[in-house]
N, C-alpha and C positions, 0 to 999 in steps of 0.2 A: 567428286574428283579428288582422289589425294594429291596432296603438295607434295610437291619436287625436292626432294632433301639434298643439301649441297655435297656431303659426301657422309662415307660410312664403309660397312657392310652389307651384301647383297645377298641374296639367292639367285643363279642362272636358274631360271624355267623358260620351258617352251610352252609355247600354247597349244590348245587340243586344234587350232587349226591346222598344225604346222603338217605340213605334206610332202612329198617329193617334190611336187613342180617349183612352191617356193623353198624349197633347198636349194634346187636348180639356179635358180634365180641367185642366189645368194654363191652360189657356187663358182657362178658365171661373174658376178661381181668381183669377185676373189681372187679369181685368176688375172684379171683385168689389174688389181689396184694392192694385191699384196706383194710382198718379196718371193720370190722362190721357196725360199727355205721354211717362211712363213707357211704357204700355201701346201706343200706338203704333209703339212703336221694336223689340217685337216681332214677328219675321217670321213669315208665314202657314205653313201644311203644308208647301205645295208647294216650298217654301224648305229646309225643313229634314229632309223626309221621307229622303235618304240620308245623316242624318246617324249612324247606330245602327253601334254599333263603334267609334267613331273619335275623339280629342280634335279639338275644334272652337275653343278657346284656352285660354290661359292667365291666372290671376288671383292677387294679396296674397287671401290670407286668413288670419282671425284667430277661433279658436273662444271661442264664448261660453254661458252657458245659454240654453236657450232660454226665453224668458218670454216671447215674443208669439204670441198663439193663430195670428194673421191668415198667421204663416209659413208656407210652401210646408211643408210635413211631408215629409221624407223617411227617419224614423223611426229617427232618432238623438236621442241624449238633448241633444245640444247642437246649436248652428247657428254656419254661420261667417259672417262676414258677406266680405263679400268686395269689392277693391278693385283701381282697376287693370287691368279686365276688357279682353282684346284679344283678336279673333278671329286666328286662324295663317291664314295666305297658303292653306295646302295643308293639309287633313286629313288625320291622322295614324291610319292603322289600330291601333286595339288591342284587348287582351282583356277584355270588362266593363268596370267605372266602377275609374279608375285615377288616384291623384296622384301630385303629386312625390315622395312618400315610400316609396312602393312599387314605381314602374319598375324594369323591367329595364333595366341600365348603356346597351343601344346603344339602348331605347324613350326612356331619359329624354336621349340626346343629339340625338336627333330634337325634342323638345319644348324641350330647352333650344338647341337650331340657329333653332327657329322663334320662341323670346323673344325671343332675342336681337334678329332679322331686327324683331319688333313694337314694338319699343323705342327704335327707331332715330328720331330727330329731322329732320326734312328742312328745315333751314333755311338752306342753302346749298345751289347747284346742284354744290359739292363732293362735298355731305354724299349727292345723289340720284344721283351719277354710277355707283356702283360698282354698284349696280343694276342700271342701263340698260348697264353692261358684262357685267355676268354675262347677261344678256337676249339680249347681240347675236346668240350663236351661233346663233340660231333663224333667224336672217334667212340664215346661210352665207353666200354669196357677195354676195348680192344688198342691196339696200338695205331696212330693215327701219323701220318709222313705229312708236314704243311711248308707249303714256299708261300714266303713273304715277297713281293714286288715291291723295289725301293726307286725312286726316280735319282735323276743327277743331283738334288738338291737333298739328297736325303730322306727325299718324304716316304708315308708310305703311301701306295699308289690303290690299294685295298686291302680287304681283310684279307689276312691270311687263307689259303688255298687246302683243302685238302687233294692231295694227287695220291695216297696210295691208304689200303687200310687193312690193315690183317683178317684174316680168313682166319684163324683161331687167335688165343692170346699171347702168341707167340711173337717173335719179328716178323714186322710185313716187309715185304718184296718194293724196292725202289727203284723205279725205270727210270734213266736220266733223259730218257726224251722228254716224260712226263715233268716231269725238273725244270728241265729250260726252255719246253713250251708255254708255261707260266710264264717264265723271263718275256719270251718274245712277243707271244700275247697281250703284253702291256705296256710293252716297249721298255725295259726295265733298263736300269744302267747297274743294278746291283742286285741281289736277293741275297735272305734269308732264308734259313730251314730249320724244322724244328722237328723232334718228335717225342712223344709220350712213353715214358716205362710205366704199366699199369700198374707192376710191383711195386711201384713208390721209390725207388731206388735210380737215382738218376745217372750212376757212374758208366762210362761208356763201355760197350764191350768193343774186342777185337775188331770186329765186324763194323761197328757203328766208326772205330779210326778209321779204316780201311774204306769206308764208304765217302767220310767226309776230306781224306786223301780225293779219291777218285772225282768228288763234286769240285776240289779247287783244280786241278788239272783239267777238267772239263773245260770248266768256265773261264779258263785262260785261254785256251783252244777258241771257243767262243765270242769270248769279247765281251763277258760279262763278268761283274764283281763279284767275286765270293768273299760277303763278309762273315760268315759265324754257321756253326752248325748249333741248336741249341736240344738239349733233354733234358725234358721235365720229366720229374718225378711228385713227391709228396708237397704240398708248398709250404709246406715243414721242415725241407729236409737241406742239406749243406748251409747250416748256419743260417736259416729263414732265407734265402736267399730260390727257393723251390727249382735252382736249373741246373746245369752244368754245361762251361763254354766248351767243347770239343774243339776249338780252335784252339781255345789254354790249354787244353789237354796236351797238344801236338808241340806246343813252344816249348815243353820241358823234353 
């Protein structure tokens, strides 16, 4: 039996029993004993049905008695309350319901590789860069278009997106539905965009102003934030610094 740790770090997992019926169940509780606005922000089945097996994120928690009927029971003598809540970019496969207290050393570097990654503040096109650099290899030779989803708090909500990718090594073709269906897909309150010159040269063409014009006019239409357009080039290149902000571009 592991001991009950008064507070910490956790992993959310689900267990392989977890089903639709007791979703249901849980579902039915929820509408009963949460707020409105709470209860919305809960996702359907078809959302979360492969989630069994697997930590789905990370949360502070802090153990307490339990003394309110109305809590979820999941037939511990205490309850934690819990704070902090981040879903991980990538589910993490594991064994039954498992926290930070009880991983195994390489299960809990996987969950602490993904706090980390959820904890991250995007408030600089600095701070979104290293992202959209570990991202580019997907693109290989060719020129690769990525939206970043950023939450209210700034976080990032996952890894960067590939949505468009060149058919030679030329510019690839950018559809804005493809654009701000990422946003809406993950409920975004802001994004990110990025993309690769394979030349190593990261200065923006015509085309790439006139694009990152047309993404902030969108997203105003929209209701979403457009914070930064970013191109990478060599990570050698604009005084080690490997980007160029097409937003700074447009302020002068």
């Amino acid at each position: 039996m592991w001991p009950v740790p008064s507070e910490g770090r956790a992993a959310i997992s689900c267990s392989k029993s977890f089903c639709k019926e007791e979703y249901g169940q849980f579902i039915a509780w929820a509408s009963a004993h949460l707020p409105p606005e709470d209860f919305e922000k809960i996702p359907a089945w078809c959302e979360v049905k492969n989630w069994p097996g697997k930590i789905v994120g990370v949360c502070d928690y802090k153990a307490r008695r339990r003394a309110q009927a109305e809590l979820w029971d999941e037939g511990y003598d205490c309850w934690w309350d819990l704070s902090n809540v981040v879903r991980s970019p990538d589910p993490i496969p594991c064994r039954g319901n498992v926290g930070m207290w009880q991983m195994p050393a390489g299960l809990a570097a996987k969950v602490s590789a993904a706090d980390e990654f959820l904890r991250m503040r995007i408030e600089t096109a600095d701070d979104a860069y290293p992202l959209f650099r570990a991202a580019i290899p997907i693109a290989k030779d060719y020129e690769g278009f990525f939206v970043l989803p950023i939450d209210i708090e700034r976080r990032p909500i996952c890894k960067p997106s590939l949505v468009s990718l060149g058919h030679t090594r030329g510019t690839t073709a950018v559809e804005l539905g493809e654009v701000f269906r990422e946003a809406f897909k993950h409920n975004a309150d802001a994004i990110i965009v990025a993309h690769n010159h394979p030349s190593g040269d990261p200065k923006p063409s015509k085309a790439d102003l006139h694009l990152t014009s047309t993404l902030q006019s969108a997203a105003q239409l929209l209701g979403t934030k457009f914070l930064d357009h970013l191109i990478l080039g060599s990570p050698d290149c604009e005084d080690g610094r490997g980007f160029v902000s097409v937003m700074e571009q447009l302020e002068f």
